[in-house]
N, CA, C and O of each residue as an XYZ file, in Angstrom:
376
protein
N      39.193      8.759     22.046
C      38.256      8.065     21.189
C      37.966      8.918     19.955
O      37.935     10.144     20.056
N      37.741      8.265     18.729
C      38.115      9.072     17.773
C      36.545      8.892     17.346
O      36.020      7.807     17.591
N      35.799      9.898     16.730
C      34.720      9.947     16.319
C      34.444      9.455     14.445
O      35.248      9.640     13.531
N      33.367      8.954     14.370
C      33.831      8.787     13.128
C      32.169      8.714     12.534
O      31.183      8.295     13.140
N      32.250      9.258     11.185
C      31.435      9.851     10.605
C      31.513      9.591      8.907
O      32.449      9.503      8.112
N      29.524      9.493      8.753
C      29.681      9.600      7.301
C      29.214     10.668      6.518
O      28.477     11.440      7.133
N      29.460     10.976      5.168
C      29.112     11.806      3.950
C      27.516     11.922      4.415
O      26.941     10.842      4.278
N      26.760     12.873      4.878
C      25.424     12.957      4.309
C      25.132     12.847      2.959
O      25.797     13.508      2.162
N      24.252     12.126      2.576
C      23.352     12.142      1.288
C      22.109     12.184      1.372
O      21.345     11.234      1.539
N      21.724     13.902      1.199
C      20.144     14.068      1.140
C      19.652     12.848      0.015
O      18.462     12.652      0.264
N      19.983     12.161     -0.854
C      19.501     11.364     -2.167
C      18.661     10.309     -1.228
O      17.484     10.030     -1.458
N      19.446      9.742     -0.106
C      18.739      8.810      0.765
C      17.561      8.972      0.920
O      16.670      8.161      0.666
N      17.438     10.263      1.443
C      16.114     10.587      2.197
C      15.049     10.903      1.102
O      13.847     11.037      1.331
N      15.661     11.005     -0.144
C      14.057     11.289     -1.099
C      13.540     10.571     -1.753
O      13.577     10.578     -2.983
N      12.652      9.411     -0.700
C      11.699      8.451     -1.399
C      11.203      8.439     -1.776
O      10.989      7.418     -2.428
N      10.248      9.685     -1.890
C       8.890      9.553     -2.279
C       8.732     10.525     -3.426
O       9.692     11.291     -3.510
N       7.747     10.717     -4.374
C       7.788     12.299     -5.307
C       7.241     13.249     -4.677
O       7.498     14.406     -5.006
N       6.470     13.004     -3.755
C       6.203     14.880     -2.623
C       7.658     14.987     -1.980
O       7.959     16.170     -1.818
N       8.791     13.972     -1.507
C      10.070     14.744     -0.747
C      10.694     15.321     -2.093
O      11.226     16.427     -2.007
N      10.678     14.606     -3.472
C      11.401     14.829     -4.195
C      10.597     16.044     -5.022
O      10.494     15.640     -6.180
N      10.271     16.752     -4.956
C       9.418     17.714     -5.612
C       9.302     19.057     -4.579
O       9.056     20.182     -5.017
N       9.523     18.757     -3.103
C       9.609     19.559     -2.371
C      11.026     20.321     -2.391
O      11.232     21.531     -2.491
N      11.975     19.225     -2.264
C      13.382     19.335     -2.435
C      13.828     20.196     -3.727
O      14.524     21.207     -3.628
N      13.431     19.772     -4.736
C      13.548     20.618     -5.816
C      12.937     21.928     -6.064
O      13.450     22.806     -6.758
N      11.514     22.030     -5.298
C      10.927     23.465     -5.241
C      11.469     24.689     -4.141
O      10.963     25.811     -4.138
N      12.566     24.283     -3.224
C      13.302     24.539     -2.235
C      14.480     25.308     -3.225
O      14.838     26.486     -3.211
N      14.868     24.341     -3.959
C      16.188     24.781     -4.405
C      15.867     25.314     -5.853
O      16.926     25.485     -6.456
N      15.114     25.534     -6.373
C      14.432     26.598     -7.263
C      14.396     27.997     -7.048
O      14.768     28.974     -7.698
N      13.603     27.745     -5.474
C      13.344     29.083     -4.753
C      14.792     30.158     -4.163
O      14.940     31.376     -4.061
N      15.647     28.993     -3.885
C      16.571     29.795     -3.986
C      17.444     31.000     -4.718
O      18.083     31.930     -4.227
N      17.228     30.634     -5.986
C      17.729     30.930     -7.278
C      19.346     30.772     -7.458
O      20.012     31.268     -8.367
N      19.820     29.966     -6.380
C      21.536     29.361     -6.440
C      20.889     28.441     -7.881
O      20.001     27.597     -8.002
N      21.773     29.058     -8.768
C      22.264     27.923    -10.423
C      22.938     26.714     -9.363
O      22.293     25.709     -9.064
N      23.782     26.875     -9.054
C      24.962     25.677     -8.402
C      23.929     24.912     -7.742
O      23.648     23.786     -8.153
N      23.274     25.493     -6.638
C      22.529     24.619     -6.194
C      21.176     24.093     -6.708
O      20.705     23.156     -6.064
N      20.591     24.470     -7.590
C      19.614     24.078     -8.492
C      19.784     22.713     -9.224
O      18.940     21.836     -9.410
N      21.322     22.770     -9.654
C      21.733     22.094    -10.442
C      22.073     20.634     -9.943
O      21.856     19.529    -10.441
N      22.850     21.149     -8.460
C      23.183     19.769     -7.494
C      21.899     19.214     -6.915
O      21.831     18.054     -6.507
N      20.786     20.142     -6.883
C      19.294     19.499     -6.265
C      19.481     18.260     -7.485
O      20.098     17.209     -7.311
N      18.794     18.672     -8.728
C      18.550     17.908     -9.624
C      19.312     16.912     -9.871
O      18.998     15.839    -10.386
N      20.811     17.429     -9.326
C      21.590     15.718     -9.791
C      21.030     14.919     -7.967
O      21.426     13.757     -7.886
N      20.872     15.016     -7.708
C      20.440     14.140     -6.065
C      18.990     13.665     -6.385
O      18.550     12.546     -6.120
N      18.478     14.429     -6.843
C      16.881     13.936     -7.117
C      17.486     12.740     -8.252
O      17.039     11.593     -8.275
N      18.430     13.168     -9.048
C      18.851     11.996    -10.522
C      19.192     10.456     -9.586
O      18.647      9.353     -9.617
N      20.483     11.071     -8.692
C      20.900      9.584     -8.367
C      19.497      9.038     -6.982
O      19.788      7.975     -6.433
N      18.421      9.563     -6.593
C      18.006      8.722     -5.773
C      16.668      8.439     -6.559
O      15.696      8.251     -5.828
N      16.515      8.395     -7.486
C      15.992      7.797     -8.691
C      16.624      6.544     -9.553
O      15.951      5.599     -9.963
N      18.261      6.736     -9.785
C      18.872      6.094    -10.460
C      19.293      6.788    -11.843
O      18.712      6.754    -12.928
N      20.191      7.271    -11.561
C      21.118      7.914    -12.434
C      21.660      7.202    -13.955
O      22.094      7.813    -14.931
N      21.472      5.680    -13.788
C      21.596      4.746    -14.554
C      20.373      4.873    -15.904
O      20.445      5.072    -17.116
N      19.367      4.655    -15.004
C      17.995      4.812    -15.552
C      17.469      6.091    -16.099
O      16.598      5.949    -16.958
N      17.757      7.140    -15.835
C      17.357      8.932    -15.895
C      18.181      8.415    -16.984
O      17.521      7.894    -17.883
N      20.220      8.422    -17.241
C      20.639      8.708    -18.548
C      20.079      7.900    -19.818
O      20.147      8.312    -20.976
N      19.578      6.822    -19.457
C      18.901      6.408    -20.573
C      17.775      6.898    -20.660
O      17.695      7.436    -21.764
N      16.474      7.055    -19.866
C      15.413      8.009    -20.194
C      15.621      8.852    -20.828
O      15.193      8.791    -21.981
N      16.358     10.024    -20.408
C      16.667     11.335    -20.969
C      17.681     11.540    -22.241
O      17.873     12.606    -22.826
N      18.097     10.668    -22.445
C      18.733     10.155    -24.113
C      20.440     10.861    -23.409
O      21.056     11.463    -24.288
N      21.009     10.836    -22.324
C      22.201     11.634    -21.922
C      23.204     10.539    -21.382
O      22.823      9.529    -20.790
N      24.616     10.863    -21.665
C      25.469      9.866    -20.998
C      25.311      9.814    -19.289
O      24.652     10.642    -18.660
N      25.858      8.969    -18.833
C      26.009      9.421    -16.884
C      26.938     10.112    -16.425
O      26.801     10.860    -15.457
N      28.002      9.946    -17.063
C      28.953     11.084    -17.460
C      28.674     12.523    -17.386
O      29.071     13.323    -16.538
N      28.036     12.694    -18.261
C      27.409     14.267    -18.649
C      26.367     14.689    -17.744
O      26.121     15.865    -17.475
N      25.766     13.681    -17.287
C      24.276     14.177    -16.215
C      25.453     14.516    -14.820
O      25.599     15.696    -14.501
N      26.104     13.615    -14.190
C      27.322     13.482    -13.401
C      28.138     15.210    -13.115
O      28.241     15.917    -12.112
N      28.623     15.374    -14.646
C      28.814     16.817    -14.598
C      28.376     17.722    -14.596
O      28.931     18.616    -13.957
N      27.041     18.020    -15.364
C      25.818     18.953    -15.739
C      25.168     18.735    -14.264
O      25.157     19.911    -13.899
N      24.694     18.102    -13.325
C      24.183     18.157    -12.267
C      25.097     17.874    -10.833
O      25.090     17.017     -9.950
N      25.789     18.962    -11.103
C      27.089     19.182     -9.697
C      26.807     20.326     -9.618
O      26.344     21.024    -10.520
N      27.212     20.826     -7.866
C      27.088     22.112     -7.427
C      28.219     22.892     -8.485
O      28.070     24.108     -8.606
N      29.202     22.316     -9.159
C      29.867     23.475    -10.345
C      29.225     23.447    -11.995
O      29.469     24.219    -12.922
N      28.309     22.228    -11.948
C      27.945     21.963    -12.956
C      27.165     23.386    -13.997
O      26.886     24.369    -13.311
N      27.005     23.445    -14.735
C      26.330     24.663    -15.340
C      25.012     23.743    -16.944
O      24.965     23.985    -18.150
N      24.197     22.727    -16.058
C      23.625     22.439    -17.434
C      22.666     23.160    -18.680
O      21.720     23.900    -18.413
N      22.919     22.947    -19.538
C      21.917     23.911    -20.432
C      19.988     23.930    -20.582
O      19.155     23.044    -20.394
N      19.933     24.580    -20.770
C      18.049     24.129    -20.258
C      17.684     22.945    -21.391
O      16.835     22.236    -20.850
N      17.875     22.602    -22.292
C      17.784     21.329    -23.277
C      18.320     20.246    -22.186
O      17.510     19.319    -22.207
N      19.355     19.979    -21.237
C      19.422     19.160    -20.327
C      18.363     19.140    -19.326
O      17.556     18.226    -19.158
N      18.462     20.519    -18.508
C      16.979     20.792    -17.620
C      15.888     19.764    -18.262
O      15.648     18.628    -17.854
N      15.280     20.441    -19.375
C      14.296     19.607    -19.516
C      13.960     18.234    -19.616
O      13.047     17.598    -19.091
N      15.174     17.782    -20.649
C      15.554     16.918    -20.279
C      15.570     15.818    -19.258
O      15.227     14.639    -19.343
N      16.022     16.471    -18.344
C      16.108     15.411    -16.946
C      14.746     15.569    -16.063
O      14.318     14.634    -15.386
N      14.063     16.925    -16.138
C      12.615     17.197    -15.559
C      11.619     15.965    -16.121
O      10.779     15.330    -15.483
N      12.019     15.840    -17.606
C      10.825     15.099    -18.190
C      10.966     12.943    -17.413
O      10.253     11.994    -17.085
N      12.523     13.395    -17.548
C      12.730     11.740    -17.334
C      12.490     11.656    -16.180
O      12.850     10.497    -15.975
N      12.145     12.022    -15.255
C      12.036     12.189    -13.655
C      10.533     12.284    -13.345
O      10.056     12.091    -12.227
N       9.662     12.681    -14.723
C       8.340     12.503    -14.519
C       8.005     14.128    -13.887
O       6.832     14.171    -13.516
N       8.650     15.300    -13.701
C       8.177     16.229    -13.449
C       8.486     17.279    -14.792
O       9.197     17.018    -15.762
N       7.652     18.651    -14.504
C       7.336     19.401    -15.706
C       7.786     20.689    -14.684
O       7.809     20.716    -13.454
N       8.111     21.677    -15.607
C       8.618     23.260    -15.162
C       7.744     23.767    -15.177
O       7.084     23.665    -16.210
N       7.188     24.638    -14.024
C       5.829     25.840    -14.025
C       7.003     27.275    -13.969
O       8.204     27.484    -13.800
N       5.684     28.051    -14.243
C       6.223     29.548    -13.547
C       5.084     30.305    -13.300
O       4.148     30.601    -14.043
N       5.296     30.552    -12.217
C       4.609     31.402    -11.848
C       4.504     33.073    -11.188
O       5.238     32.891    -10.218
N       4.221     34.060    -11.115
C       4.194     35.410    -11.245
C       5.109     35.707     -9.864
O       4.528     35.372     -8.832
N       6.062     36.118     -9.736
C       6.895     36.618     -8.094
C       5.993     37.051     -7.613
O       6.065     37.522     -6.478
């Protein structure tokens, strides 16, 4: 009997803006770029990736690439996509 299985997509599971804000403060804390970057594109598509590139004035294309675990986006994107997502960047003291 052959087992059979799908792709996890954390994007599913982040309904709400406390999972999606947790999720992203997780992968902040890490300080993985790669994974910082793939948080933010998962927070993009379980939002709607459609909707974020027009918010954020960016193709889907470019959010697509800029928010992949190889992606490398520039902080003018960061903000960018923080603002269209309705969240803002803190910092605070290590």
């Amino acid at each position: 009997m052959t087992l059979k299985t799908k792709a996890f997509d954390p994007a599913v599971y982040l309904d709400s803006d406390e999972a999606r804000t947790v999720y992203l403060n997780e992968a902040f804390e890490t300080g993985d770029v790669g994974f910082i970057a793939d948080a933010l594109g998962v927070v993009a598509r379980a939002q709607g990736m459609t909707r974020l590139a027009r918010d954020a004035d960016l193709s889907r294309e470019a959010l697509y690439r800029a928010l992949s675990i190889n992606g490398n986006p520039e902080l003018s994107t960061v903000l960018k996509v923080t603002t269209a997502l309705g969240l803002k960047l803190t910092v605070e003291a290590a």
